[in-house]
C-alpha positions in Angstrom: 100.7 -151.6 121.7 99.7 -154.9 121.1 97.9 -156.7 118.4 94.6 -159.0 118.7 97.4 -162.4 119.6 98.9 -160.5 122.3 101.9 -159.5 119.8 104.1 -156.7 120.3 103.3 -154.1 117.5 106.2 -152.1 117.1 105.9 -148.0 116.7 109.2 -146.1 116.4 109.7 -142.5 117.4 112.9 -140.8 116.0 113.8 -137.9 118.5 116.2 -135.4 118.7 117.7 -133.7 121.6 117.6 -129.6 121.1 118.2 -127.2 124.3 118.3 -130.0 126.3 114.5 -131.2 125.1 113.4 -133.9 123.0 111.6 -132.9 119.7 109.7 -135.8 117.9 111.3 -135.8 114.2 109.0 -138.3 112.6 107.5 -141.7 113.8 107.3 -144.7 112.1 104.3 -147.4 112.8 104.4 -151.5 111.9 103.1 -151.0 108.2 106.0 -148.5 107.2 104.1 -145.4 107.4 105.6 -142.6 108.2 104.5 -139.8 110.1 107.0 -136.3 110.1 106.4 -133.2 112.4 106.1 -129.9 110.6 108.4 -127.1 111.4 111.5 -129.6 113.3 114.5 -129.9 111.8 117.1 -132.5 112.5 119.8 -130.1 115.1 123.5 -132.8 114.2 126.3 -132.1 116.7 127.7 -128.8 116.2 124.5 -127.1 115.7 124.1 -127.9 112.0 121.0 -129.1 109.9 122.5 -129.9 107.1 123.0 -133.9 107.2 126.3 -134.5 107.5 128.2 -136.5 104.8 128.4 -140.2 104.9 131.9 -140.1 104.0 133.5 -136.5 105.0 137.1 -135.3 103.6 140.2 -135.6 105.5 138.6 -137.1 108.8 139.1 -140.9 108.6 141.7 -141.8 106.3 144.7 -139.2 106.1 144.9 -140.6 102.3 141.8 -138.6 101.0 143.7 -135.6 102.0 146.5 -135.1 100.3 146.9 -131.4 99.3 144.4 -130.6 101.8 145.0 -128.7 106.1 142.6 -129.0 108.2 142.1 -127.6 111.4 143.2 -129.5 114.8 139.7 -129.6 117.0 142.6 -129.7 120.3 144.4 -126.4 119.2 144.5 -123.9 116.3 147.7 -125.6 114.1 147.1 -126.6 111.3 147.3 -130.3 110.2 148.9 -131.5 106.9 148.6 -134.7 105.3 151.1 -134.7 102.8 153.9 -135.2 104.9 
C-alpha cells in the first residue's frame, strides 16, 4: 500500500504457525491501530499459550538456580546447580 507521494505505507500482520498453518494474531496499520482476531491464541513452542517469561528460572545463568534440579531436555537426569 502506498500513500498519495508514492510512499510506502506500512501494515504489519503478526502470524503464528499452528498445525502447520498460519493464523493471523492481530495486525497493525501505520497510525498504530491495532486490529486482533477473535478466538486465536498465541500457540509458543511446546504447545503452550501462556506467554512465556521474559526471564525464566534456571535456564540462562546457572546462578538463579541454586537449590533448584531441573530436568536435562537430552536425557531424563537430573541437573543440579549447586555443585
Amino acid at each position: 500500500m502506498t500513500d498519495s507521494k508514492g510512499n510506502r505505507v506500512p501494515f504489519f500482520v503478526f502470524e503464528n504457525i499452528q498445525n502447520s498453518t498460519a493464523r493471523v494474531l492481530l495486525e497493525l496499520n501505520s497510525s498504530g491501530t491495532v486490529v486482533r482476531q477473535p478466538n486465536v491464541m498465541a500457540v509458543w513452542p511446546g504447545g503452550l499459550t501462556k506467554v512465556p517469561d521474559d526471564e525464566p528460572e534456571c535456564v540462562f545463568n546457572a546462578e538463579t538456580c541454586t537449590g533448584r534440579e531441573r530436568k536435562s531436555k537430552s536425557s531424563d537426569k537430573a541437573l543440579n546447580y549447586d555443585d
